[in-house]
Residue frames relative to the residue before (quaternion, step in Angstrom):
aa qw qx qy qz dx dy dz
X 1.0000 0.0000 0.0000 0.0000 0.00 0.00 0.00
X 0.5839 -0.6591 0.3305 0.3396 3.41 -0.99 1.09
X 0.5980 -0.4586 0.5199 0.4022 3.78 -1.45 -0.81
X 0.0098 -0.7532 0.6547 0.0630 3.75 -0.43 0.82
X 0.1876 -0.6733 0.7037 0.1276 3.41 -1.58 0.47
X 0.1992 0.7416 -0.6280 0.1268 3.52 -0.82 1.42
X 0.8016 -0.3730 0.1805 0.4310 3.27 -2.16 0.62
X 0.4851 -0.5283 0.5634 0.4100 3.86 -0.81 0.44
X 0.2361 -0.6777 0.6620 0.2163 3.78 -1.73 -0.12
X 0.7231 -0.4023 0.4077 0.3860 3.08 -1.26 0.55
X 0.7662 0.3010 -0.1196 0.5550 3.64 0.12 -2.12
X 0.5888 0.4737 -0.4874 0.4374 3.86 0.79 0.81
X 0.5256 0.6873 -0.4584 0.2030 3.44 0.66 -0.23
X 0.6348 0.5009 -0.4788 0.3418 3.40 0.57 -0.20
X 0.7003 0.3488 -0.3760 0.4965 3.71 1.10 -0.50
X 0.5380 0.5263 -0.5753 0.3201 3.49 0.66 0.08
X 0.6619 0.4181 -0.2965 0.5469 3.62 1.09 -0.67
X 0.5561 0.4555 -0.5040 0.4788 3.59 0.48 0.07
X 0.7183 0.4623 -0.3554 0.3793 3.66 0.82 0.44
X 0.8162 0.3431 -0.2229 0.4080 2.91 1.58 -0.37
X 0.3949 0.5656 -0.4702 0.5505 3.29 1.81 0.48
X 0.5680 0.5712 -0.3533 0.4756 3.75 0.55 -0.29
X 0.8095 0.2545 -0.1948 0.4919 3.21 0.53 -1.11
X 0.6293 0.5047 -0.3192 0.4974 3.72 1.01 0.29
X 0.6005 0.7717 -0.2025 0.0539 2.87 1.30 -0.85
X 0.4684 0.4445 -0.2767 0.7117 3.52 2.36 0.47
X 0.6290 0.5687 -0.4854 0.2128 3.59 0.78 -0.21
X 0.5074 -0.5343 0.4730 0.4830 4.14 -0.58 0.12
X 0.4458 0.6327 -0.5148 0.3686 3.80 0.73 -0.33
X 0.7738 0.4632 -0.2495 0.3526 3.54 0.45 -1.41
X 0.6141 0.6151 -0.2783 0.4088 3.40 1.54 -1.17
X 0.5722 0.6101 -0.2671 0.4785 3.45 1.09 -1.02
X 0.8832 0.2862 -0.1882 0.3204 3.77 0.11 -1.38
X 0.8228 0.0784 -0.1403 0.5451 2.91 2.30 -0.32
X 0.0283 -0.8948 0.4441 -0.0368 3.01 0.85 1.25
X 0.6616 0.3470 -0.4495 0.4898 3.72 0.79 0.70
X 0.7621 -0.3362 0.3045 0.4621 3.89 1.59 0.34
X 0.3095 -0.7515 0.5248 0.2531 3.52 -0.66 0.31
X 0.1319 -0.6803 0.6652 0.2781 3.51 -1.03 0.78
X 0.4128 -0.7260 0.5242 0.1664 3.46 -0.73 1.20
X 0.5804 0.5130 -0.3711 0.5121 3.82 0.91 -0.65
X 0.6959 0.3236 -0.2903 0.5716 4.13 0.72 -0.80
X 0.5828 0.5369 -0.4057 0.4555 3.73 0.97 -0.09
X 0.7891 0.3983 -0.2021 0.4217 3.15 0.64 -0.82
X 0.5735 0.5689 -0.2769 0.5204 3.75 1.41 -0.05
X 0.7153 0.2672 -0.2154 0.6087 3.01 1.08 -0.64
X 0.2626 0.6794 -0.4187 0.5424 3.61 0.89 0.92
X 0.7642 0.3417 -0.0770 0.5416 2.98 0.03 -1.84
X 0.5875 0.5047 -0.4060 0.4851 4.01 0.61 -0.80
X 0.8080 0.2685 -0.2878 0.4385 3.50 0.12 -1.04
X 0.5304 0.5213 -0.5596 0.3657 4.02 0.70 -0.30
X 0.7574 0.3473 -0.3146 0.4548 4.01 0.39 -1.06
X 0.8053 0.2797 -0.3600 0.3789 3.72 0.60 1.04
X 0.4643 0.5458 -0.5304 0.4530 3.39 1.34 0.60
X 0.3916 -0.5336 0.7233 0.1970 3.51 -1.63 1.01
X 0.9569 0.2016 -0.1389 0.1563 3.68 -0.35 -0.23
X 0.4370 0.6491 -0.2883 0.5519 3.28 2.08 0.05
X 0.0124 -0.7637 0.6430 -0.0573 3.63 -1.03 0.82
X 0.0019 0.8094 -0.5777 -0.1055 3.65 -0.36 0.71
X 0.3555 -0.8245 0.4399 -0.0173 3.34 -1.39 0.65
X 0.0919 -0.8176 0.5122 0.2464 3.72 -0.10 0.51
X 0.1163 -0.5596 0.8016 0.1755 3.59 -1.48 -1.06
X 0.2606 0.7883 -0.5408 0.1349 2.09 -0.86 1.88
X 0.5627 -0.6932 0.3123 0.3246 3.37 -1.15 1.48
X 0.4263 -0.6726 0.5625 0.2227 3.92 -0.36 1.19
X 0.8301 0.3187 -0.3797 0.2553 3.57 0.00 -0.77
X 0.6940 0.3757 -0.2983 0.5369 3.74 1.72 0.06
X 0.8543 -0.3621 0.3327 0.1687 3.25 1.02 -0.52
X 0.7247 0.5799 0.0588 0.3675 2.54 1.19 -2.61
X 0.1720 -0.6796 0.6763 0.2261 3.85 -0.32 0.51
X 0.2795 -0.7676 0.5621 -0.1294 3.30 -1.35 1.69
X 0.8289 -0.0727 0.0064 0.5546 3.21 1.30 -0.04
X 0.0821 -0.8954 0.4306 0.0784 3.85 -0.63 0.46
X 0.0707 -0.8205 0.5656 0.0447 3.96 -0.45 0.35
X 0.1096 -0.6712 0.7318 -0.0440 3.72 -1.21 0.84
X 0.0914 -0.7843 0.5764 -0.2102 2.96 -0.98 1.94
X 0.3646 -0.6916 0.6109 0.1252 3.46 -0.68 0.91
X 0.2311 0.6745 -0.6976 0.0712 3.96 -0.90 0.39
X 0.2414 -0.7105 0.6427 -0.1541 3.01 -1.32 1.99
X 0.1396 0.8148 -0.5233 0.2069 3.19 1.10 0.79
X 0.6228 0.4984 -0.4151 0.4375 3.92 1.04 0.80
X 0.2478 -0.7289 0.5779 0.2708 4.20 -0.35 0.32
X 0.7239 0.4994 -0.2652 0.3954 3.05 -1.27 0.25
X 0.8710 -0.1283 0.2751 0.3864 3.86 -1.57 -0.78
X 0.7433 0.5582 -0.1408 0.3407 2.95 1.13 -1.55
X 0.5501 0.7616 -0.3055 0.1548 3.04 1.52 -1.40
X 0.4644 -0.7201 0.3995 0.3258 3.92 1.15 -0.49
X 0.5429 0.4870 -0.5068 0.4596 3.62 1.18 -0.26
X 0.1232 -0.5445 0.8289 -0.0356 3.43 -1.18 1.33
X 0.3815 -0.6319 0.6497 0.1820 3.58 -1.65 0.46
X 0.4373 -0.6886 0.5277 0.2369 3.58 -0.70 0.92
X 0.4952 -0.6747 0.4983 0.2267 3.18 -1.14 1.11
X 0.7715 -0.3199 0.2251 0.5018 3.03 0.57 -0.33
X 0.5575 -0.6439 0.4144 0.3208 3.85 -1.45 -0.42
X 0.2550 -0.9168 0.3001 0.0659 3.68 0.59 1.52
X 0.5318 0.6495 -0.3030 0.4512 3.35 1.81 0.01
X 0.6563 0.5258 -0.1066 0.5304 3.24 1.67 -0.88
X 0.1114 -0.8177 0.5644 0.0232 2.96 -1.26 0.91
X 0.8002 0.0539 -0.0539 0.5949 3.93 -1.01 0.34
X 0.8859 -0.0972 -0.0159 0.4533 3.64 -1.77 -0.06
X 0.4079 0.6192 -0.4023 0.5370 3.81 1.21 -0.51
X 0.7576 0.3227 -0.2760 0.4957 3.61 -0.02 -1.36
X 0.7485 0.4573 -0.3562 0.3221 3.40 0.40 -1.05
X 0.6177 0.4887 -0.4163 0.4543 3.68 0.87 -0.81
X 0.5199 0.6799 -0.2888 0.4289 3.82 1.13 -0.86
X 0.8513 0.1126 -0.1386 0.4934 3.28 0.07 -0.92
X 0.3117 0.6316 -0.5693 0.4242 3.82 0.86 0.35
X 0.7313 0.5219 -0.2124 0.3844 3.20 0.63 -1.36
X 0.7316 0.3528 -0.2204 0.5401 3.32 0.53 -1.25
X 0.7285 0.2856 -0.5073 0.3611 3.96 0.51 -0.09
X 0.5687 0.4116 -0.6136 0.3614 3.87 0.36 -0.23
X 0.5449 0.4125 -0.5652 0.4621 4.49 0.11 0.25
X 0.6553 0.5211 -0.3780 0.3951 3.46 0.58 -1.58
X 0.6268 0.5588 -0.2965 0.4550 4.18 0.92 -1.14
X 0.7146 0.4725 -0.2206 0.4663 3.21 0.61 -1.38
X 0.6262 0.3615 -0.3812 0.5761 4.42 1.00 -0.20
X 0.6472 0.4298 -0.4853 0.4010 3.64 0.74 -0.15
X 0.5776 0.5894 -0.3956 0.4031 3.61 0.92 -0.23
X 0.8327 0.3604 -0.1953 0.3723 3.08 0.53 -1.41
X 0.8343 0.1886 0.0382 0.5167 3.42 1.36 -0.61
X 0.1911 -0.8847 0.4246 -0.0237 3.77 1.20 -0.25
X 0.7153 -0.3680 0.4597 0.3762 2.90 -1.06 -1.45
X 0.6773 0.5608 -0.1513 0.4516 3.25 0.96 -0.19
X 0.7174 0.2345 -0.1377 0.6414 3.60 1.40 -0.09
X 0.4868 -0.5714 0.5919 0.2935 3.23 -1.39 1.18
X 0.0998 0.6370 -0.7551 0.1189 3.81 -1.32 0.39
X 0.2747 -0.6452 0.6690 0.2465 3.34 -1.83 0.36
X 0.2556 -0.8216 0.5044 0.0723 3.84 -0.80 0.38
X 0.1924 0.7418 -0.6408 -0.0462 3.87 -0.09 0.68
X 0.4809 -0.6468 0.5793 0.1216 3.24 -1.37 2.00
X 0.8360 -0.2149 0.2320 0.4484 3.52 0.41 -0.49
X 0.0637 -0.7526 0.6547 -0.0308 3.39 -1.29 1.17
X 0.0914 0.7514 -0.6533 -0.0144 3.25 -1.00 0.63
X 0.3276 -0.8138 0.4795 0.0205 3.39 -1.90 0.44
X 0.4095 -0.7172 0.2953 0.4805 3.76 0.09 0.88
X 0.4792 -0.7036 0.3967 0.3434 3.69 -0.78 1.00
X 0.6947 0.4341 -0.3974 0.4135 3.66 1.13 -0.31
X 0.8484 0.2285 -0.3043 0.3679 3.77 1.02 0.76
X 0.0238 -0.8109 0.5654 -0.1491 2.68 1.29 1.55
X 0.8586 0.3039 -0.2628 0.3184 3.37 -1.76 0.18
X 0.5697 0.5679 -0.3732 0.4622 3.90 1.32 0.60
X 0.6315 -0.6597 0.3319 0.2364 3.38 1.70 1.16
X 0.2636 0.6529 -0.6222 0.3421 3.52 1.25 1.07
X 0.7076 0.4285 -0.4751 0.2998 3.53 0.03 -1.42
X 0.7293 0.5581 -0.3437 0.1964 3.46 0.94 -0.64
X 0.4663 0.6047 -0.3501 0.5426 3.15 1.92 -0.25
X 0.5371 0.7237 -0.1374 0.4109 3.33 0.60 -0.52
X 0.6127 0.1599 -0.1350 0.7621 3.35 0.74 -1.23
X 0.6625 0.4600 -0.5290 0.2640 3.95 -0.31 -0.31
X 0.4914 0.6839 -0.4254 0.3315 3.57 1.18 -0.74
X 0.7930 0.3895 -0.2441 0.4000 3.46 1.00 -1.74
X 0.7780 0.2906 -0.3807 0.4066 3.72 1.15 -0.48
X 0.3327 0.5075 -0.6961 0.3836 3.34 0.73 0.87
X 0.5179 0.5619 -0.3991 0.5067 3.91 0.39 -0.61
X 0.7613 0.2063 -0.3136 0.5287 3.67 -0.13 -0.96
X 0.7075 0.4818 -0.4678 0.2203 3.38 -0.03 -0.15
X 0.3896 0.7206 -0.2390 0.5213 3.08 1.51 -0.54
X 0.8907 0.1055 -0.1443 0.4180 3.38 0.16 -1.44
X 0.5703 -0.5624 0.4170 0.4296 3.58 1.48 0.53
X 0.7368 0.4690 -0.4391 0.2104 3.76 0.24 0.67
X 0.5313 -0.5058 0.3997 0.5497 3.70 -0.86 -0.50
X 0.3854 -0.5755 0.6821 0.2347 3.67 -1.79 0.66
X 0.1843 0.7695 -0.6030 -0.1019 3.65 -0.91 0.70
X 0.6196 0.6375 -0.4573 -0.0265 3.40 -1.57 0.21
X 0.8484 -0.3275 0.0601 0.4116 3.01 -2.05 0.36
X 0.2253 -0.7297 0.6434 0.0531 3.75 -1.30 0.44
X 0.2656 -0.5928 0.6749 0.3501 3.58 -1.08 0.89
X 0.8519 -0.1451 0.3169 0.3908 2.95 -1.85 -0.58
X 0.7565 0.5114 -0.0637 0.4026 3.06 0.36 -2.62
X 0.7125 0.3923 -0.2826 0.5084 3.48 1.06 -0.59
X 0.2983 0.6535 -0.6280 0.2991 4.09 0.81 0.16
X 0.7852 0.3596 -0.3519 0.3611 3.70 -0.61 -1.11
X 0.6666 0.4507 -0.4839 0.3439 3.44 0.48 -1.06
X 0.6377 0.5138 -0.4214 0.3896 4.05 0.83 -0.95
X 0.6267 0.5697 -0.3657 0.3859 3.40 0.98 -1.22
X 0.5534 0.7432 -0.1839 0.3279 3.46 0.90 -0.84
X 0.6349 0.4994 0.0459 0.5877 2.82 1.93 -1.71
X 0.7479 -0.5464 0.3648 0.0950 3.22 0.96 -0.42
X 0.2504 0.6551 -0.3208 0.6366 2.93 2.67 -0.58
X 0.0706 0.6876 -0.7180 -0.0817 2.78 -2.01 0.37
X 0.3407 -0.8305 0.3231 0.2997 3.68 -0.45 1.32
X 0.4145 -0.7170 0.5021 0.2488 3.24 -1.01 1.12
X 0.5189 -0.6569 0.5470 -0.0065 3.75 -1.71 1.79
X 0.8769 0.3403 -0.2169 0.2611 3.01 0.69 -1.29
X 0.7153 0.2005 -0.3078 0.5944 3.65 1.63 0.40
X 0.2948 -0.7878 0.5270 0.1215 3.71 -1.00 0.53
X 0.2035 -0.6924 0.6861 0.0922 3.43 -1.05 0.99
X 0.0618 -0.7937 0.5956 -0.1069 3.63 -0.73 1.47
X 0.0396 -0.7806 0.5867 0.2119 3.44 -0.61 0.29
X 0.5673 -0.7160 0.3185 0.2530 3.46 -0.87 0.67
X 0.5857 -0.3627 0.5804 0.4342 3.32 -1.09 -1.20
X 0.7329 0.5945 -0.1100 0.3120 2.65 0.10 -2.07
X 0.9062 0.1550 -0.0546 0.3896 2.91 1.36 -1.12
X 0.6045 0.4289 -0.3062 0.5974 3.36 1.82 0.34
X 0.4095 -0.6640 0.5426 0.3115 3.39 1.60 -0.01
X 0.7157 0.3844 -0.3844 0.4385 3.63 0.69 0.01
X 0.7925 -0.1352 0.4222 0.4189 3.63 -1.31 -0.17
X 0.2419 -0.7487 0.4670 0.4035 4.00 -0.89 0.59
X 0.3167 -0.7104 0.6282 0.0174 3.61 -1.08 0.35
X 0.0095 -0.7517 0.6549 0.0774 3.89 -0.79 1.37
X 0.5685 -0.5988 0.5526 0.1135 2.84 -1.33 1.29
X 0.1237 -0.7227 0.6223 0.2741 4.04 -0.37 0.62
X 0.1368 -0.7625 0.6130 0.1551 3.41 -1.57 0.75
X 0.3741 -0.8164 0.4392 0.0274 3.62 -0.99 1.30
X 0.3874 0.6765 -0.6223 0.0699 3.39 -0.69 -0.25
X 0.1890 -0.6274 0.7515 0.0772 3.20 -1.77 0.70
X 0.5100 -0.6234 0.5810 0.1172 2.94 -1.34 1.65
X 0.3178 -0.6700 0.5835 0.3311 4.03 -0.96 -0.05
X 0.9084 -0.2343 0.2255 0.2628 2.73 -1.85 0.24
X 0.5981 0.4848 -0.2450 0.5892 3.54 0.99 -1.82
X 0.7581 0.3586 -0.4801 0.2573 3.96 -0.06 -0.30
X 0.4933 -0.7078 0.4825 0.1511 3.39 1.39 0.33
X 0.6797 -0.5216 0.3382 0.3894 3.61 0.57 1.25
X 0.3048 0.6337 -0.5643 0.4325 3.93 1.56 1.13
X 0.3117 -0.6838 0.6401 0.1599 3.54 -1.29 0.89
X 0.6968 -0.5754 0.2977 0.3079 2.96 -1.03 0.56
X 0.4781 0.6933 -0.2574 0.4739 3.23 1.24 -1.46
X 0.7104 0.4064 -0.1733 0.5478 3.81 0.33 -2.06
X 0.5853 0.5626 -0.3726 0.4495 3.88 0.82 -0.53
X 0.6414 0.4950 -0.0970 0.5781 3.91 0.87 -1.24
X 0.7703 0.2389 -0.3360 0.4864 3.48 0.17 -0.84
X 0.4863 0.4692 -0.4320 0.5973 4.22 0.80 -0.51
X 0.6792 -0.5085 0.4902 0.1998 4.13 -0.10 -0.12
X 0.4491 -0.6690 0.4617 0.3708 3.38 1.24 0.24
X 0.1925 0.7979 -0.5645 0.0871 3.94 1.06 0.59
X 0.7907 -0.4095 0.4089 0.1998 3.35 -1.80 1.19
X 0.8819 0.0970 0.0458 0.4592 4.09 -0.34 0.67
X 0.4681 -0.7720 0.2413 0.3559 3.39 1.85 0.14
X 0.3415 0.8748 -0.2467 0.2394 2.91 1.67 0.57
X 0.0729 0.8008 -0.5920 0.0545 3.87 0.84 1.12
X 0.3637 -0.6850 0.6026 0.1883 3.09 -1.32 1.66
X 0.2327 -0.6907 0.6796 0.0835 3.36 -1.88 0.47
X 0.7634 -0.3235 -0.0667 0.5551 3.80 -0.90 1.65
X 0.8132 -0.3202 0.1735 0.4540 3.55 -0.11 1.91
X 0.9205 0.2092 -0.1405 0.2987 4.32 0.16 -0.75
X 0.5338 0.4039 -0.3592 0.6504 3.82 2.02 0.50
X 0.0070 -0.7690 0.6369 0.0542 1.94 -1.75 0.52
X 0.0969 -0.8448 0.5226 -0.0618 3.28 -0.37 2.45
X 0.4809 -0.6234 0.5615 0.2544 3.26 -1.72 0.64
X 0.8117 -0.3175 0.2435 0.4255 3.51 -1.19 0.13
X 0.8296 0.2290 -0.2881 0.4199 3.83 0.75 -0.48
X 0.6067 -0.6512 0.1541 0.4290 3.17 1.76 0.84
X 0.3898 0.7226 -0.4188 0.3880 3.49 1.31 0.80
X 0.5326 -0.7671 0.3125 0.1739 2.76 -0.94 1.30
X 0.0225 0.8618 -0.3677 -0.3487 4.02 0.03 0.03
């Protein structure tokens, strides 16, 4: 029986996160938010606390039908509202943490958190996938790709761009998809402020269908105009592969 990807449950969360602490489990991400260890019982409560009050987060499993087993999981954000409504609220901060912990912590998370208010904010529909991960003993069986299709079947649908952060290891699979990494801002972490080595942060997004081979960049600098329309000397109007509409 095949691989399905459906809506995560509540009384699933512990194996949905038992997939993604595994698969993270070497990444500095994990060291940072829990650098004394995860208590999975307060992880998982406060899971469940924030799933029955977010308006705009959807998590997702894959799962393998003939065992059972959830193989892989994603948690997507779709702001598919302009304006007030849109639901991106900026996190105050990290409330588990305390002193130089907190501070190294949220350095981190606001220069990404700084770097979506720039590019997108409040004011522009966008889809957002916070984070995918995959069990490490079945890598290569084309979950992550099920996964990421879930969210741009969604953007495609609602006509917008998919954007986010990429590790290294995870470049081709977006590129693959259709991402293209964005040049024209950078998402560095420091020293200074991870105490590690500096590290760039690749940023993605794939544009849909309706922008008609529009880059993002040409999308942003034209004003982020309605229908992907970027005018040319004041009276055309061409799409990304320079067709007229």
């Amino acid at each position: 029986m095949p691989l399905v990807v459906l809506p995560a449950q509540i009384a699933e969360i512990e194996p949905v996160y038992d997939v993604y602490f595994a698969a993270f489990k070497d990444e500095p991400i994990i060291d940072f938010l829990y650098p004394g260890g995860v208590d999975r019982k307060a992880h998982t409560e406060g899971t469940k606390q924030w799933w029955c009050h977010d308006r705009i987060g959807y998590t997702i499993k894959c799962l393998d039908t003939d065992t059972g087993n959830i193989m892989g999981m994603a948690s997507w954000d779709i702001f598919w509202r302009p304006g007030k409504d849109n639901g991106w609220e900026r996190p105050a901060g990290i409330p588990w943490l305390e002193g130089e912990e907190k501070e190294r912590c949220e350095g981190i998370l606001n220069a990404m958190w700084d770097i979506r208010d720039e590019l997108f904010g409040k004011q522009r529909r966008y889809v957002y996938l916070s984070a995918i991960a995959v069990d490490p003993e079945h890598q290569r069986r084309g979950i992550g790709r099920l996964l990421m299709q879930w969210g741009i079947d969604i953007a495609e649908k609602l006509d917008v761009p998919v954007y986010t952060e990429s590790s290294e290891s995870g470049l081709r699979l977006y590129e693959s998809l259709g991402f293209e990494r964005l040049t024209h801002v950078r998402l560095v972490h420091k020293k200074e402020v991870t105490g590690r080595p500096d590290v760039e942060v690749p940023l993605m997004v794939r544009m849909p269908s309706a922008a008609k081979g529009l880059s993002f960049k040409e999308w942003a600098d034209s004003g982020y105009p309605e229908g992907y329309r970027v005018h040319v000397n004041g009276n055309e109007e061409l799409n990304g592969l320079g067709k007229r509409e």
